[in-house]
Backbone as CSV, one residue per row, in Angstrom:
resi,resn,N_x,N_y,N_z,CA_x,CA_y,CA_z,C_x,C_y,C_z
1,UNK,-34.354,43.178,112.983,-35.039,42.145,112.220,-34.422,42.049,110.829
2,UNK,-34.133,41.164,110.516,-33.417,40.554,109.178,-34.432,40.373,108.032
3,UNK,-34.550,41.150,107.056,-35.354,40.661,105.964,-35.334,39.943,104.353
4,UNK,-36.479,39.863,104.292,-35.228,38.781,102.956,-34.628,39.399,102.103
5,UNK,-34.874,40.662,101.697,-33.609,41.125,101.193,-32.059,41.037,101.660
6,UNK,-32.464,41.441,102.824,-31.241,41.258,103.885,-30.885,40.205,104.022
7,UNK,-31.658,38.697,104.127,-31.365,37.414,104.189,-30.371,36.627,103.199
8,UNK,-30.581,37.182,101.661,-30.336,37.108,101.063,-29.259,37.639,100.665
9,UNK,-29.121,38.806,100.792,-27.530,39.793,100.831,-26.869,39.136,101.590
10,UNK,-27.048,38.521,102.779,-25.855,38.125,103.947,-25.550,36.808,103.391
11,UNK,-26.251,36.281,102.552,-26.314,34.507,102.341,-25.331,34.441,101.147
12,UNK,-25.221,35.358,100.273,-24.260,35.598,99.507,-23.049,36.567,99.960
13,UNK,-23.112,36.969,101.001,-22.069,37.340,101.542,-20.469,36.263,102.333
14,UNK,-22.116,35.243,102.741,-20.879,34.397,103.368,-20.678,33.696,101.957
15,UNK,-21.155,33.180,101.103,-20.994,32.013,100.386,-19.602,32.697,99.777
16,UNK,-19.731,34.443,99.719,-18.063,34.610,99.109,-16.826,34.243,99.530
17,UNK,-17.040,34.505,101.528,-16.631,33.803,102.114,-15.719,32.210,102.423
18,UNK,-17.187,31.807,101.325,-16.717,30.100,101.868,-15.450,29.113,101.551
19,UNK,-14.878,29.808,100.434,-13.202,29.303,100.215,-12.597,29.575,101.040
20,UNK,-12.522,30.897,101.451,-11.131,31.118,102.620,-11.840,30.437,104.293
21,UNK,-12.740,30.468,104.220,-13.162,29.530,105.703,-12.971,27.933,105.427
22,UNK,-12.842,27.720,103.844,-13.020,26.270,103.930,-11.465,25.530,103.654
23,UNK,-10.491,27.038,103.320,-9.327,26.534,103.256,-8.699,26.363,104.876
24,UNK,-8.687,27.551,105.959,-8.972,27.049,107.202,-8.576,25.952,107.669
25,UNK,-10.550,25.795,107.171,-11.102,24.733,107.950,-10.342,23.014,107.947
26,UNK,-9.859,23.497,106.325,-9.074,21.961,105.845,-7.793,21.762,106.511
27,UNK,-7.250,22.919,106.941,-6.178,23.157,107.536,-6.203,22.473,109.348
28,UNK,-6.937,22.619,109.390,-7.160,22.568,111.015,-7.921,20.937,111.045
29,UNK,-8.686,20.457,110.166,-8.935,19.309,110.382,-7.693,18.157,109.918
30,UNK,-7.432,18.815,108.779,-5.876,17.690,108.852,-5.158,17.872,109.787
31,UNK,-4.673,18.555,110.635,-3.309,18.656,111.732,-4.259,18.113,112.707
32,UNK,-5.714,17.885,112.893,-6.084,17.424,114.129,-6.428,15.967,113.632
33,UNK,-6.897,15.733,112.427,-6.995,14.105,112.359,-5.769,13.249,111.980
34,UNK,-4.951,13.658,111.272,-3.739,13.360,110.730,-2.177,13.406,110.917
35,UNK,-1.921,14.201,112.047,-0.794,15.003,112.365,-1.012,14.462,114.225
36,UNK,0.465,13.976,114.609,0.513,14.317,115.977,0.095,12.646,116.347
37,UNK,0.275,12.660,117.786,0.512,11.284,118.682,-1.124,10.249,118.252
38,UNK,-2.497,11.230,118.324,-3.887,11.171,118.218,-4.194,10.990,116.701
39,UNK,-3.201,10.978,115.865,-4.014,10.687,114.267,-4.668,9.432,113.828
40,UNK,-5.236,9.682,113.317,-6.253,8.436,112.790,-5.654,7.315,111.644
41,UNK,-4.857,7.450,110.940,-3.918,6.629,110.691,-2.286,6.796,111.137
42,UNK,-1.723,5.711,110.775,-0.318,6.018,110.778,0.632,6.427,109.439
43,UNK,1.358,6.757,109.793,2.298,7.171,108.939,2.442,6.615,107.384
44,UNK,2.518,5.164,107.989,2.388,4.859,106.875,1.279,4.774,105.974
45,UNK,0.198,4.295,106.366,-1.389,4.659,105.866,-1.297,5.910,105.500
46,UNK,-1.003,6.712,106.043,-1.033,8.486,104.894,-0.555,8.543,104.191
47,UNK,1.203,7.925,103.867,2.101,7.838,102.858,1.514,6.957,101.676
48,UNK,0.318,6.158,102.079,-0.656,5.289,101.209,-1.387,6.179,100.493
49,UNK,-2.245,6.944,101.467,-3.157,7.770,101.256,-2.763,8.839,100.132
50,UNK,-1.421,9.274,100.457,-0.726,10.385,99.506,-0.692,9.330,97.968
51,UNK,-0.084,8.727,98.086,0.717,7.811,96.765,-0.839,7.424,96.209
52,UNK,-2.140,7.294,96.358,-3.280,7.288,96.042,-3.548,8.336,95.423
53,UNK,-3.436,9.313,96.084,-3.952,10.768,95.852,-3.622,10.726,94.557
54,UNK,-1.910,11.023,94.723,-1.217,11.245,93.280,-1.672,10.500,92.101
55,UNK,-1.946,9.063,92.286,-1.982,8.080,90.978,-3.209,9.134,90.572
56,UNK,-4.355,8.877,91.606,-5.678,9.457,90.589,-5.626,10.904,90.335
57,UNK,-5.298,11.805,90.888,-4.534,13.090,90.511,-3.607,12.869,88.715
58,UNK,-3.018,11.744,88.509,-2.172,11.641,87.090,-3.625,11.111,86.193
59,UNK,-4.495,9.499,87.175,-5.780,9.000,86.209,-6.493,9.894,85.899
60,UNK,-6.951,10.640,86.726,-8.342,11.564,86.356,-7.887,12.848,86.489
61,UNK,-7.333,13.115,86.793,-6.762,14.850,87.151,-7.875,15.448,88.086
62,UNK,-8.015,14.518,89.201,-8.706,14.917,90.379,-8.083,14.139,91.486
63,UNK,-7.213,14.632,92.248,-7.145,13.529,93.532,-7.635,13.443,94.631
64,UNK,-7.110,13.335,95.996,-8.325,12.857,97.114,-8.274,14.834,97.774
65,UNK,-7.002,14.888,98.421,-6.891,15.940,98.599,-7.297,17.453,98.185
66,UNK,-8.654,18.000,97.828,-8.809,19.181,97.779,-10.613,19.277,96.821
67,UNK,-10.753,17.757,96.643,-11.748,17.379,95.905,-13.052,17.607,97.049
68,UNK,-12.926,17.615,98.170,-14.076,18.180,98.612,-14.370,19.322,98.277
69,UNK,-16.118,19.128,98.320,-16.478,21.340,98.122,-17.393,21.255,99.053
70,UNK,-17.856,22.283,99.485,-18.990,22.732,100.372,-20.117,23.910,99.746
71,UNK,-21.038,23.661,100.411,-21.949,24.773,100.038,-22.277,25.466,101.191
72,UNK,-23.364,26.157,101.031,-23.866,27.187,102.338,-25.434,27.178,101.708
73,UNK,-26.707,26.371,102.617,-27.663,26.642,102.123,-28.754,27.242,103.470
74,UNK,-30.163,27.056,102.975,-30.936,27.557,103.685,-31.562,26.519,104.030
75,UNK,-32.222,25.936,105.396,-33.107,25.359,105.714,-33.595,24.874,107.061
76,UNK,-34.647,26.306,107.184,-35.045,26.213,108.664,-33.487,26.231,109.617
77,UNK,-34.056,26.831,111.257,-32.926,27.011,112.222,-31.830,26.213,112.115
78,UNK,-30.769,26.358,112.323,-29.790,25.536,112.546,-28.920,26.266,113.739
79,UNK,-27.542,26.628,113.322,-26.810,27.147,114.791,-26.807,28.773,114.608
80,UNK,-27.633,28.924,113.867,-27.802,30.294,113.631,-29.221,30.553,113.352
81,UNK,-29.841,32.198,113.450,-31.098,32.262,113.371,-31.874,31.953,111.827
82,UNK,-30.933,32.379,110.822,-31.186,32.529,109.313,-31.521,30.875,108.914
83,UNK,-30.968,29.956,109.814,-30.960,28.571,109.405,-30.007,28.163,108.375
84,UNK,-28.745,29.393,108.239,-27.948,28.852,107.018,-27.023,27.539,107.708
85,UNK,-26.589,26.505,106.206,-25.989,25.371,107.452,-25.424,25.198,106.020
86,UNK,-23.877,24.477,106.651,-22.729,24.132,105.932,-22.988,22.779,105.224
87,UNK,-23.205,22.613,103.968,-23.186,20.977,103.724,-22.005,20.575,102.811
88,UNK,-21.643,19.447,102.402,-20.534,18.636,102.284,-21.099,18.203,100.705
89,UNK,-20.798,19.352,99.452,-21.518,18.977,98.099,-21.047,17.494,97.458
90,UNK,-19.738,17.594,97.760,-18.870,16.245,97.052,-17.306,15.998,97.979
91,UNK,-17.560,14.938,98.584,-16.650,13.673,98.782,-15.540,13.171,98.044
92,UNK,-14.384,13.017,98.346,-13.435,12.374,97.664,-13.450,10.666,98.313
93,UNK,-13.421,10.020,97.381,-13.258,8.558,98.018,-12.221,7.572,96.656
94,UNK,-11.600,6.836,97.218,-10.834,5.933,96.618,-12.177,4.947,95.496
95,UNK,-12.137,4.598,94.877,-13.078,3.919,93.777,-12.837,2.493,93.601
96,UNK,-13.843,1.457,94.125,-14.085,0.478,94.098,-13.160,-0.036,92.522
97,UNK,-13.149,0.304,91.614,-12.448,-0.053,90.081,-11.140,0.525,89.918
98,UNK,-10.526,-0.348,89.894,-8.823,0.040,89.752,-7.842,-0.227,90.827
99,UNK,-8.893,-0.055,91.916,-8.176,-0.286,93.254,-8.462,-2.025,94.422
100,UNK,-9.429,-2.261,94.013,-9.365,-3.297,95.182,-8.798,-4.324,94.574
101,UNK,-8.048,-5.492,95.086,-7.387,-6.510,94.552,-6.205,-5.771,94.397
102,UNK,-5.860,-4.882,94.148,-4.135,-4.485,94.158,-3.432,-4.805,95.396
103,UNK,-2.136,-5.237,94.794,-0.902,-5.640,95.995,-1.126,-4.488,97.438
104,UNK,-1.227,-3.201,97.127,-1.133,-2.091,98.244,-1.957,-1.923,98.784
105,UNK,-3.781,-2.303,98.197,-4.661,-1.692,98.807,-5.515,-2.879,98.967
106,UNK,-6.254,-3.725,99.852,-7.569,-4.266,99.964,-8.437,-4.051,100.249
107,UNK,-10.018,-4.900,99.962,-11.023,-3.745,100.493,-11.287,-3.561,101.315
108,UNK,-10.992,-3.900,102.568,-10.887,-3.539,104.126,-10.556,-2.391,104.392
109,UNK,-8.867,-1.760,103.504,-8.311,-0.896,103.797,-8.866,0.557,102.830
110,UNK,-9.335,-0.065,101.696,-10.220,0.991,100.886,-11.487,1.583,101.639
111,UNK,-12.050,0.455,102.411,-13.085,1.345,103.047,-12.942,2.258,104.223
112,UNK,-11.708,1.654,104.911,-11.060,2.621,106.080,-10.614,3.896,105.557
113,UNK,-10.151,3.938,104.570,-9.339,5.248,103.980,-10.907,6.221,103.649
114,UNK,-11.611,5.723,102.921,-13.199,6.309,102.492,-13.487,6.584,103.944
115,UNK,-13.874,6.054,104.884,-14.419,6.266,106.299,-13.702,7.411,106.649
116,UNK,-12.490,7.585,106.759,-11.686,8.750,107.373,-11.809,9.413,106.327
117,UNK,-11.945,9.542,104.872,-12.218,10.683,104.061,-13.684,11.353,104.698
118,UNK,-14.270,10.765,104.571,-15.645,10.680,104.676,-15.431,11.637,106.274
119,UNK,-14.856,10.907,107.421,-14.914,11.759,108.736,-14.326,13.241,108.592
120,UNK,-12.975,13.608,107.927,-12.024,14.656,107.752,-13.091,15.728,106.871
121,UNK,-14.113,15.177,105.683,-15.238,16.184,104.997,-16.149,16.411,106.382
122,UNK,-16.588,15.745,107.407,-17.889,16.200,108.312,-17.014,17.015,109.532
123,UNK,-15.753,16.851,109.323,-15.123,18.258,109.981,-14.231,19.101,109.544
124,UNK,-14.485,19.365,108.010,-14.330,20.541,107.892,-15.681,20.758,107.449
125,UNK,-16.468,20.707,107.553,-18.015,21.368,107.286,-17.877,21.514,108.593
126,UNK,-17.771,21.237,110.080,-18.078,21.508,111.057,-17.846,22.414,111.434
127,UNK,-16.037,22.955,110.952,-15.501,24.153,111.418,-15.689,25.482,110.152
128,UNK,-16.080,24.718,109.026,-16.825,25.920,108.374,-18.349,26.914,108.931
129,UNK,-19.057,25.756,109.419,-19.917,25.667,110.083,-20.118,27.099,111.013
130,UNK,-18.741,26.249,112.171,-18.820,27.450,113.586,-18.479,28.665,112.559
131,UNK,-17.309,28.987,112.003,-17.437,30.388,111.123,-18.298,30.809,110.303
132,UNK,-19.553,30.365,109.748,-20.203,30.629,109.331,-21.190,31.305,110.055
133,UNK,-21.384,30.807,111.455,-22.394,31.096,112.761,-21.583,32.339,113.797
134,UNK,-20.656,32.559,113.323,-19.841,33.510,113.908,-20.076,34.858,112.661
135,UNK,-19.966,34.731,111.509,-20.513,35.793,111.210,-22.004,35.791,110.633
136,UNK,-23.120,35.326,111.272,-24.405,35.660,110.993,-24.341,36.367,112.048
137,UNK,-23.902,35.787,112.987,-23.998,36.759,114.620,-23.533,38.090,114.725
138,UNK,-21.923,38.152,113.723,-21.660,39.592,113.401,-22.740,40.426,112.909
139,UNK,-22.975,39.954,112.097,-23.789,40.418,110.854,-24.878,41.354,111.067
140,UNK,-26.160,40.106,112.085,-26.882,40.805,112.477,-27.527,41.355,114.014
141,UNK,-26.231,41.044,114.663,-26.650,41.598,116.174,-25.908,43.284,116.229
142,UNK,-26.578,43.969,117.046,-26.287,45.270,116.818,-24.737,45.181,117.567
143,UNK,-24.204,46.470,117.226,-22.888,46.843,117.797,-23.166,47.328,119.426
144,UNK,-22.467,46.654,120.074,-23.072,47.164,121.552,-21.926,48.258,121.921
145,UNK,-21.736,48.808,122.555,-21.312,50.544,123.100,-20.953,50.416,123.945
């Protein structure tokens, strides 16, 4: 039986965790949404996507790439008994000001790029997720013999 001391020790255990699961996780959702015959844009749309990144990376010194964060909170069951569950704190998205009406980008294509930002953050929370539910299970099921 897990108590809240214990609940609490393990909940900050993973959250130390949650960079190196969420670097991973970013890893594995780009080569599966982005990379290969099945990606969600083409080539050239990423080479968009990149040359975006960079401008607002020079405007704001934040670009699209790495601007997601995640948390690890509590609330009621989820895929684990503790109910800890992966959420998605902040989104990177292209910005309605500066960008629509430009020669490269319209807003058709601004909202497609946001949509697949938007999909690529709900899987890497997903696969933070399963590792997160992989070690509550370590954590607190006994060592079997």
């Amino acid at each position: 039986m897990v108590t809240n001391d214990n609940q609490r020790a393990l909940l900050e255990q993973a959250r130390q965790r949650l960079d190196e699961w969420r670097y991973v996780a970013r890893d594995r959702a780009y080569s599966e949404m982005f990379e290969g015959p099945d990606a969600v844009l083409s080539d050239a749309e990423l080479r968009q996507l990149d040359r975006i990144d960079s401008r607002l990376a020079r405007d704001t010194g934040e670009g699209l790439w790495g601007a997601d964060e995640y948390g690890i909170i509590q609330n009621g069951a989820h895929g684990n008994d503790l109910g800890f569950r992966v959420v998605c704190t902040s989104h990177p998205g292209i910005p309605y000001e500066g960008y629509r009406g430009l020669q490269s980008l319209d807003e058709a294509t601004r909202e497609q790029f946001n949509d697949v930002l938007w999909d690529y953050c709900r899987q890497v929370a997903e696969y933070v997720q399963d590792r997160l539910d992989e070690f509550v299970r370590e954590s607190v099921e006994p060592p079997t013999t």
